[in-house]
C-alpha atoms as a printed R data frame, in Angstrom:
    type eleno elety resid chain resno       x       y       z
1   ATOM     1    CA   UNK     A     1 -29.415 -16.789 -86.148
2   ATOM     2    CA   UNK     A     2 -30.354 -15.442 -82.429
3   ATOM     3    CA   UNK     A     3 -33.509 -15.187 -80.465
4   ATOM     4    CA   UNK     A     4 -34.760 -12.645 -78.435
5   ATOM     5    CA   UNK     A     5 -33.813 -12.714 -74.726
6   ATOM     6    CA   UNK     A     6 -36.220 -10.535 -72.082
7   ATOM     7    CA   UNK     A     7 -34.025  -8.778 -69.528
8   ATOM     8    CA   UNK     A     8 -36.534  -7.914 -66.501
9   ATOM     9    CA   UNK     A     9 -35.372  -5.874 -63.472
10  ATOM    10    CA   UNK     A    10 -36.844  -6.692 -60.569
11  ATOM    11    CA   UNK     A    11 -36.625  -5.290 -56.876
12  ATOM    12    CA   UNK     A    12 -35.553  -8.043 -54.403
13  ATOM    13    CA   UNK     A    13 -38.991  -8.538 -52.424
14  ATOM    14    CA   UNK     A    14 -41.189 -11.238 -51.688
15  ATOM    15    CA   UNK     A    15 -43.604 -11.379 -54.674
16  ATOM    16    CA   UNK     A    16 -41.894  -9.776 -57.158
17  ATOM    17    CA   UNK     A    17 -41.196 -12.925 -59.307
18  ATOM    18    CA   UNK     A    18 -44.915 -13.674 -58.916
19  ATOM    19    CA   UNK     A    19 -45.929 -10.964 -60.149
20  ATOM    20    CA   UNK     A    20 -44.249 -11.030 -63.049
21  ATOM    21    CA   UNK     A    21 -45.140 -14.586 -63.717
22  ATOM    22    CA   UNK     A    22 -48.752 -13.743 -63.115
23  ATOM    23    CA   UNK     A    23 -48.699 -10.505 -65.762
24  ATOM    24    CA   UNK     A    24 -47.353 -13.352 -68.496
25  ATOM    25    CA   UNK     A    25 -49.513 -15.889 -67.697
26  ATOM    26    CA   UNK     A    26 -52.624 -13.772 -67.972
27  ATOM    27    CA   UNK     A    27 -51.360 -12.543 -71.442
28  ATOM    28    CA   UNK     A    28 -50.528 -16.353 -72.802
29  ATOM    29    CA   UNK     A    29 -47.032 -15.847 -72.551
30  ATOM    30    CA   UNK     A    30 -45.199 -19.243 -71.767
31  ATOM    31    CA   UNK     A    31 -41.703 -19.085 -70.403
32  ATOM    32    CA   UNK     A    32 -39.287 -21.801 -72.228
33  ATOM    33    CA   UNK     A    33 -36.252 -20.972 -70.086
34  ATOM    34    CA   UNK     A    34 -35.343 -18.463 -67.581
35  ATOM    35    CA   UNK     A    35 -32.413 -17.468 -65.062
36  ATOM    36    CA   UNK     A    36 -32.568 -15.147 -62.137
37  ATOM    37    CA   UNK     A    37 -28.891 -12.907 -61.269
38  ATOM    38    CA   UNK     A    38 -29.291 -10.927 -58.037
39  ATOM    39    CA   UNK     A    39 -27.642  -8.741 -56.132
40  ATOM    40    CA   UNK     A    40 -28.749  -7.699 -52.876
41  ATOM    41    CA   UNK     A    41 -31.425  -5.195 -53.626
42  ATOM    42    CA   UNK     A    42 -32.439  -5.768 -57.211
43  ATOM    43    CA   UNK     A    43 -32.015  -9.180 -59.648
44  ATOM    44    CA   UNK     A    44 -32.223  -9.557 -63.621
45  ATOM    45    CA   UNK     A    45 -34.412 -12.177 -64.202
46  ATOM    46    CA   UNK     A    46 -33.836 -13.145 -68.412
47  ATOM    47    CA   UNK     A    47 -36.319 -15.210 -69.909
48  ATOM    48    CA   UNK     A    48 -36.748 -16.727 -73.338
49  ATOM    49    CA   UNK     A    49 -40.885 -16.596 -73.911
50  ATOM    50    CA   UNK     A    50 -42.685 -17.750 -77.083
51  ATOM    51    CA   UNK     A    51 -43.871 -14.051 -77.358
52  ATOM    52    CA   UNK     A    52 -41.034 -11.472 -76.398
53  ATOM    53    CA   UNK     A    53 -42.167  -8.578 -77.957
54  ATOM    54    CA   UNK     A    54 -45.516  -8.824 -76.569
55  ATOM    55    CA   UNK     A    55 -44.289  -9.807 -73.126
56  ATOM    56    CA   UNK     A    56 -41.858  -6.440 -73.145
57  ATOM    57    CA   UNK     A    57 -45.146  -4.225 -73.955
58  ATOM    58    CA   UNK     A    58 -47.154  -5.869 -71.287
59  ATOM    59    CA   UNK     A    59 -44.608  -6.119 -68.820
60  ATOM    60    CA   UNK     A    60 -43.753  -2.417 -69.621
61  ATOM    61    CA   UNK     A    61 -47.272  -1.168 -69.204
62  ATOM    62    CA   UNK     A    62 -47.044  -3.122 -65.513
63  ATOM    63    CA   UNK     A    63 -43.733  -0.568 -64.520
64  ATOM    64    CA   UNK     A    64 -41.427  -3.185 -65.098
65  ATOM    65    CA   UNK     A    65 -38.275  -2.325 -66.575
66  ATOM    66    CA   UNK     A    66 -37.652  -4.307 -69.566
67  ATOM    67    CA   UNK     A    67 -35.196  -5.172 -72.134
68  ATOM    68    CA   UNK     A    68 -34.650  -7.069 -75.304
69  ATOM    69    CA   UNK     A    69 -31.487  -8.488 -76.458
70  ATOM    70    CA   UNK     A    70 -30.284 -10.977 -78.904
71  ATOM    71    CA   UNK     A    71 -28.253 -13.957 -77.838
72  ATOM    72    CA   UNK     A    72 -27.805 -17.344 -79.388
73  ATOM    73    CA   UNK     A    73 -29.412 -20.467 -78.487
74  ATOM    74    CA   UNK     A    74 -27.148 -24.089 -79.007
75  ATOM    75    CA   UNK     A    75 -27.982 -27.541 -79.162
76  ATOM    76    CA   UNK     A    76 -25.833 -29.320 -77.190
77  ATOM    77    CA   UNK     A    77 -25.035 -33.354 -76.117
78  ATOM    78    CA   UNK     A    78 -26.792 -33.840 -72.715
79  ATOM    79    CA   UNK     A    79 -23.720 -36.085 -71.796
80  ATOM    80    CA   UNK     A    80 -20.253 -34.893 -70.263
81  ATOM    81    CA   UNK     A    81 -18.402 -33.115 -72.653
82  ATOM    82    CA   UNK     A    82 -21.141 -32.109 -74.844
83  ATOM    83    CA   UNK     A    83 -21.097 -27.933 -73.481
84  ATOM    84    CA   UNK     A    84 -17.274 -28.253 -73.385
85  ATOM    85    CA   UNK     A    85 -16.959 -28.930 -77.247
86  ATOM    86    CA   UNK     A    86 -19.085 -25.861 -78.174
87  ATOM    87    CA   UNK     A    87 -16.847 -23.369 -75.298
88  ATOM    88    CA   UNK     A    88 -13.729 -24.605 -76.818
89  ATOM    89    CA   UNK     A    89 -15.135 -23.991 -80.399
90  ATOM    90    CA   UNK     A    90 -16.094 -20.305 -78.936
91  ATOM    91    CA   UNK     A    91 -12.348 -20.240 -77.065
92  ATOM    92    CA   UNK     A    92 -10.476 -21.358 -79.878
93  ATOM    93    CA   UNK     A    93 -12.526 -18.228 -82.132
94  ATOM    94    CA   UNK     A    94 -11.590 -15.685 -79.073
95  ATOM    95    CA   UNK     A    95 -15.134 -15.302 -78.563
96  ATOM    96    CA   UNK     A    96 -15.503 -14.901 -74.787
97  ATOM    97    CA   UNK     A    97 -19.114 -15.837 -73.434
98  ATOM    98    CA   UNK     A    98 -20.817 -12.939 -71.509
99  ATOM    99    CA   UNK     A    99 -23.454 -15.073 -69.507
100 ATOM   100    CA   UNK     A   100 -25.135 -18.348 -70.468
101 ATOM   101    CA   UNK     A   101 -27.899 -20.546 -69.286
102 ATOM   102    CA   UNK     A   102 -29.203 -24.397 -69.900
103 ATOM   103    CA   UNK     A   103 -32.087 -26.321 -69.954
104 ATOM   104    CA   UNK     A   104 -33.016 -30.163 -71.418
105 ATOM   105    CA   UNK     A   105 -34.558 -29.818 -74.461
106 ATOM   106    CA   UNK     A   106 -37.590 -32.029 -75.090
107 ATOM   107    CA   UNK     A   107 -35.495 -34.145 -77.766
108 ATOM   108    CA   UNK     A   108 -33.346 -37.051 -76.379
109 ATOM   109    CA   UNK     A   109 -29.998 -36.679 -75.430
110 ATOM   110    CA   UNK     A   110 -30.161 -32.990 -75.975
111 ATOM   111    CA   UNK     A   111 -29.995 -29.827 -74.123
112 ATOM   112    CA   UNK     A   112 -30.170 -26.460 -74.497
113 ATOM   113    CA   UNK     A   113 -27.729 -23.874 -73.937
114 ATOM   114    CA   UNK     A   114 -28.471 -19.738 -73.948
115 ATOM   115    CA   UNK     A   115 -25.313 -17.459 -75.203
116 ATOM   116    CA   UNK     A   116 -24.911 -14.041 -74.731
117 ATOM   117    CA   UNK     A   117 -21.420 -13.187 -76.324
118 ATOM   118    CA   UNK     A   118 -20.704  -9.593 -78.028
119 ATOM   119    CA   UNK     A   119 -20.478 -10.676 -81.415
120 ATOM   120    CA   UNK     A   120 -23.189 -12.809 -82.323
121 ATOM   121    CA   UNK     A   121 -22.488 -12.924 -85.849
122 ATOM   122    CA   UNK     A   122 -18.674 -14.346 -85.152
123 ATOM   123    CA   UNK     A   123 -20.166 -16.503 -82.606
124 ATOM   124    CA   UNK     A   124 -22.912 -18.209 -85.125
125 ATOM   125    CA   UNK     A   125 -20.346 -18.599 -87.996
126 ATOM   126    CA   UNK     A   126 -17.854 -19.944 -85.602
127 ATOM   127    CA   UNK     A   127 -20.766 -22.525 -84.334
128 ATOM   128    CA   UNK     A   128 -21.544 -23.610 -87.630
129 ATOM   129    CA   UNK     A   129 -18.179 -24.225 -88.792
130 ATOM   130    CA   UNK     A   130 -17.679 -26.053 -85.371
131 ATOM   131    CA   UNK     A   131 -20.242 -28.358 -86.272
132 ATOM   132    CA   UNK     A   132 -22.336 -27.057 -83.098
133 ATOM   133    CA   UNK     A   133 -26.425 -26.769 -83.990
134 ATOM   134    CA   UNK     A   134 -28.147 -23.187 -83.763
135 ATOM   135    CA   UNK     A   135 -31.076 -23.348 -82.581
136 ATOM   136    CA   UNK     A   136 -34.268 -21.508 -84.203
137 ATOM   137    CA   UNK     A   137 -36.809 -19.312 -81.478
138 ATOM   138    CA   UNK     A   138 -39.619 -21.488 -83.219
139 ATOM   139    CA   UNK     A   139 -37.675 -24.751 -81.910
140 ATOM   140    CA   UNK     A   140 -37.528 -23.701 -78.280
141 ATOM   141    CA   UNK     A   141 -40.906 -21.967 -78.559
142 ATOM   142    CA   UNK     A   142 -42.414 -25.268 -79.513
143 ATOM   143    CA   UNK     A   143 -44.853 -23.052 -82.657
């Protein structure tokens, strides 16, 4: 079970981010969670939109440089501990964790946590059996 993830390359300058946030605004796009990686002349901004595929084809048509990938979104405790359990359930499987990124999920107590790891099938099964929750694209979409 993964989502799709938008990779978006974007040239360290002021408005850059706007712009981008203005292309998928204007096309309906909401963002559910994002993270921004930089270097010192260019950044990856990923985001996790209710729309990806649409958002890649009008970001594209902008002259963005755009990716999809799949990565793996987890329900996690919002309490210490709660991420630690699902890493060592990912550790303990030998699945090593590429980049990941969190935000509070509108449910109590709960947050969510992105995974990009290079086996996403392991990675689910190992989840499951860990007793960790997957979490659908419609759930963190709110559709």
């Amino acid at each position: 079970m993964t989502m799709k993830q938008l990779s978006v390359f974007v040239e360290n300058k002021p408005g850059s981010l706007a712009g981008i946030t203005e292309i998928l605004s204007e096309n309906q796009i909401d963002m559910c969670a994002l993270s921004v990686a930089d270097t010192e002349r260019y950044g990856i901004l990923r985001l996790i939109v209710n729309y990806p595929q649409k958002a890649e084809s009008v970001l594209k048509e902008a002259g963005f440089k755009v990716s999809l990938t799949d990565v793996i979104a987890i329900a996690v405790s919002n309490h210490p501990g709660g991420l630690a359990k699902a890493l060592r359930v990912l550790a303990k499987a030998e699945i090593t964790v590429e980049y990941m990124y969190a935000f509070v999920s509108p449910k109590a107590d709960t947050a969510y946590v992105i995974l990009r790891v290079q086996d996403n099938k392991k990675a689910v099964g190992a989840l499951e059996e860990g007793g960790i929750p997957i979490v659908r694209g419609e759930e963190v979409y709110g559709k």
